[in-house]
Backbone as a ProteinNet text record, in pm:
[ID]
protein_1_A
[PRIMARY]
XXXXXXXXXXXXXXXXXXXXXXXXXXXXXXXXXXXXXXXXXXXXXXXXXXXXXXXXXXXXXXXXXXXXXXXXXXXXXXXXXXXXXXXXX
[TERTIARY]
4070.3	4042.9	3946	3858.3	3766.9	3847.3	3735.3	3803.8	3750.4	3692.4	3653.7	3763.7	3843.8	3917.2	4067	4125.3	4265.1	4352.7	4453.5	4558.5	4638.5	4624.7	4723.4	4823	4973.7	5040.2	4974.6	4922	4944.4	5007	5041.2	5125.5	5044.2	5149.6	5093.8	5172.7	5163.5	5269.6	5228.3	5293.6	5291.5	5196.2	5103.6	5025.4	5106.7	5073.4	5123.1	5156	5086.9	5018.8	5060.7	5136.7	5207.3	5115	4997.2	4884.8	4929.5	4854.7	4896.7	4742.2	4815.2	4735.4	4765.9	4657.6	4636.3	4560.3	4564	4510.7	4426.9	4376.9	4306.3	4200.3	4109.6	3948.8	3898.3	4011.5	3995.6	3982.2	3822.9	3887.9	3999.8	4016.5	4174.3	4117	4014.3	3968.2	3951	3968.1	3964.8	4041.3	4160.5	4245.5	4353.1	4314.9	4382.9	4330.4	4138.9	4109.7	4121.1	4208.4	4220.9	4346.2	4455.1	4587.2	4639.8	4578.3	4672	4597	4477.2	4441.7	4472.8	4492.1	4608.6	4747.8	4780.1	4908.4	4927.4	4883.2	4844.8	4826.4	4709.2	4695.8	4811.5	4894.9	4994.2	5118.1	5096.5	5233.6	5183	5054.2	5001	5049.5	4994.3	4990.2	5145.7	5269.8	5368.4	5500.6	5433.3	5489.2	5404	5281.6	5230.8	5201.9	5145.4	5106.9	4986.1	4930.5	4777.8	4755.2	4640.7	4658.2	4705.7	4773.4	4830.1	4755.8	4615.5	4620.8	4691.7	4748.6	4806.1	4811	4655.6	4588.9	4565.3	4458.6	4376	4477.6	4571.4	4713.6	4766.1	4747.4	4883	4893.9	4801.9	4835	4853	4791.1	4818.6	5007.3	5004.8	5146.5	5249.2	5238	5315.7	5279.1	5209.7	5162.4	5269	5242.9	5328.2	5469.6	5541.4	5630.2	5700.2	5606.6	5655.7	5711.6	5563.5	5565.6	5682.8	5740.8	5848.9	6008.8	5978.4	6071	6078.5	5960.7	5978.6	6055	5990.9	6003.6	6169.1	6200.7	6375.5	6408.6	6411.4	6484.4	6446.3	6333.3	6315.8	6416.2	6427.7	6533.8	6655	6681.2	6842.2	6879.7	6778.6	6791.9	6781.4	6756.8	6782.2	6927	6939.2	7135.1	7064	6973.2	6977.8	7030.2	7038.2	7090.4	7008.9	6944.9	6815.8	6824.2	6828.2	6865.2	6695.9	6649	6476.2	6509.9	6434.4	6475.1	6277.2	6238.7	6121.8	6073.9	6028.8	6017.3	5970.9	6063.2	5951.6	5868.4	5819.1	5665.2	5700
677.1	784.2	731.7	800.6	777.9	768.8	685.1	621.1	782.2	876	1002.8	1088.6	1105.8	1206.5	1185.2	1296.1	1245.9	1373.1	1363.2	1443.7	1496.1	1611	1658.5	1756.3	1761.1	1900.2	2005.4	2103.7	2234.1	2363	2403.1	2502.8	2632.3	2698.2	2815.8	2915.2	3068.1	3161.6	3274.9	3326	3450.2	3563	3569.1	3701.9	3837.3	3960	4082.8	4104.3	4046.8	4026.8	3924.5	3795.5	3712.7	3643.1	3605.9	3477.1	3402.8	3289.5	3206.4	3186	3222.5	3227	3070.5	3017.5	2873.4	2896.9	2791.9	2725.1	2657.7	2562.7	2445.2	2433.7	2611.8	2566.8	2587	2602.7	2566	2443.7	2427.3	2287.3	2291.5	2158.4	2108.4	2194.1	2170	2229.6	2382.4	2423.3	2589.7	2689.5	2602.2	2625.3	2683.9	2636.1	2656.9	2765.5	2797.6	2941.3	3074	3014.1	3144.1	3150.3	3085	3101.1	3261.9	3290.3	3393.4	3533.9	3533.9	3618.6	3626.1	3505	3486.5	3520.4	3470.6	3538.5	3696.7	3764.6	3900.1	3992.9	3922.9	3934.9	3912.5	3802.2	3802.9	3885.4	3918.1	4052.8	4164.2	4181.5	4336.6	4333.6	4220.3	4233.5	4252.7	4128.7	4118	4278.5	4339.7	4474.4	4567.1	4546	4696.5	4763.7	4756.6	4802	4765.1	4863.1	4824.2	4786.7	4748.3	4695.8	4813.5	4769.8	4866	4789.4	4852	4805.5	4846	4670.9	4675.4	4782.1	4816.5	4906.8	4749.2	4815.5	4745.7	4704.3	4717.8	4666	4583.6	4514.7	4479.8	4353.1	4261.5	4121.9	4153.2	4194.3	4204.5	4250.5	4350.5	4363.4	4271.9	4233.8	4063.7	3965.7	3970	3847.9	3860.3	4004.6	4012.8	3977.5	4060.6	4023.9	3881.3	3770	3652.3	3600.7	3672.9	3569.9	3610.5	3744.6	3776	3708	3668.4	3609.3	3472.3	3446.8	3252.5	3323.1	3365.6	3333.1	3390.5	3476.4	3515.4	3359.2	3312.4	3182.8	3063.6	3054.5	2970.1	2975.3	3087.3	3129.9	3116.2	3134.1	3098.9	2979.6	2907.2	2726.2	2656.4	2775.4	2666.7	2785	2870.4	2863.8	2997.8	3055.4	3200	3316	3457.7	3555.8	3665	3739.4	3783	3959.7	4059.2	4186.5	4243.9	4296.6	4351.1	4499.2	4540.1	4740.1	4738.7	4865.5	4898.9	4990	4966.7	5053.6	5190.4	5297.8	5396.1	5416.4	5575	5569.4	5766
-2190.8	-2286.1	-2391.6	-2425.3	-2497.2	-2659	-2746.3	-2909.5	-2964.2	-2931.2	-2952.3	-2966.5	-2857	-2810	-2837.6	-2913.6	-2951.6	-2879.4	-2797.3	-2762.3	-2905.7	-2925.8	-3026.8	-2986.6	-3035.1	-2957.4	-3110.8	-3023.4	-3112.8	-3123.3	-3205.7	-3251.7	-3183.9	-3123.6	-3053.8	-3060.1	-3068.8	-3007.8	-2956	-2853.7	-2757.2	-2814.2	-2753.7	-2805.9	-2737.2	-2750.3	-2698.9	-2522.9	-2504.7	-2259.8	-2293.1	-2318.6	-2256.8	-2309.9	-2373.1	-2371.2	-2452.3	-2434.6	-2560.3	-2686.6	-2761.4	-2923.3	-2975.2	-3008.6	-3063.5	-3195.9	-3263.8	-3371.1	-3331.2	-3209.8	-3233.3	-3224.6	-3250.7	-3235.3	-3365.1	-3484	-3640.7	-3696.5	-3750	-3825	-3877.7	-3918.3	-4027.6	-4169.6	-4229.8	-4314.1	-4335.5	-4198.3	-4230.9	-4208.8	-4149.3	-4152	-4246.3	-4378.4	-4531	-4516.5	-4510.8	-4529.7	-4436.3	-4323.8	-4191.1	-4233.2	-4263.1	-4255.4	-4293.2	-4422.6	-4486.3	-4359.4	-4259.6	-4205.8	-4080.5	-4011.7	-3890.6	-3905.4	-3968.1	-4021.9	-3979.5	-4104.6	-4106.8	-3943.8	-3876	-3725.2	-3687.9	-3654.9	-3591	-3604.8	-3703.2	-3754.8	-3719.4	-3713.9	-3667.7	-3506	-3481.4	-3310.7	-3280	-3356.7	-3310.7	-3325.2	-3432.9	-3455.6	-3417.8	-3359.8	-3290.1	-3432.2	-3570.7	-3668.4	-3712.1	-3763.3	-3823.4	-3969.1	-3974.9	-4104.5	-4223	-4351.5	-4430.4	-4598.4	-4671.6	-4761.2	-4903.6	-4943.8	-5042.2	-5169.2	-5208.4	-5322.2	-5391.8	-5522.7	-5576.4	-5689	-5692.3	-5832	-5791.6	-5653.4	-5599.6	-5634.9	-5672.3	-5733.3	-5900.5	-5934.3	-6105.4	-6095.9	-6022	-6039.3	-6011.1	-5860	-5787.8	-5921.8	-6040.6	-6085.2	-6245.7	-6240.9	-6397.2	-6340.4	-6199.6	-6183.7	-6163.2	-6159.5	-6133	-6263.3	-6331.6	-6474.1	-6511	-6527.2	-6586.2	-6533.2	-6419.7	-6310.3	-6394.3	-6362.7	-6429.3	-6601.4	-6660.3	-6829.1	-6833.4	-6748.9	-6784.3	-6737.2	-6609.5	-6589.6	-6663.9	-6736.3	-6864.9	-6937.5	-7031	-7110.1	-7049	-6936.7	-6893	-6879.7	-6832.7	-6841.5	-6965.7	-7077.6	-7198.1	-7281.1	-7216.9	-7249.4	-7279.4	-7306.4	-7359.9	-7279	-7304.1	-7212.1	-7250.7	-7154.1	-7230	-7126.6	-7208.3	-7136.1	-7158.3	-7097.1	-7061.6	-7063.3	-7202.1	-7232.7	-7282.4	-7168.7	-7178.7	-7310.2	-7360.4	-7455.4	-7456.4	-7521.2	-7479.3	-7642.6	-7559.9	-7613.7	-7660.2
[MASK]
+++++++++++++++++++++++++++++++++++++++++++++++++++++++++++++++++++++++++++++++++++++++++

């Protein structure tokens, strides 16, 4: 075997017809940037659904909701108890 050529096992799974769907004609490097769109593909294909977009809010919203996620469990890890009343208007 050539000092070129390396045997790797790669990660594969069942396309819809039985095929097999691979990773390995991604660089290592581009891999980080296909992931979140393979993904996506593979749930369309594996549920027979098409793509469904999010709308144009959908990270600002996922983003407030985290922050608010982290900053209540801040406050609970330093002993506080903290009840969330929206204000009205």
């Amino acid at each position: 075997m050539s000092d070129r050529v390396q045997r790797v096992r790669v990660p594969h799974f069942p396309g819809p017809d039985g095929t097999r769907i691979t990773l390995a004609h991604l660089p290592p490097r581009g891999l980080k940037r296909w992931l979140p769109i393979l993904t996506a593909i593979y749930h369309m294909l594996k549920n027979g659904t098409l793509y469904e977009d999010p709308g144009p809010n959908h990270f600002d919203a996922r983003t407030k909701e985290r922050q608010k996620d982290r900053l209540l469990k801040r406050l609970a890890d330093l002993g506080y108890a903290v009840e969330l009343v929206r204000p009205t208007q």
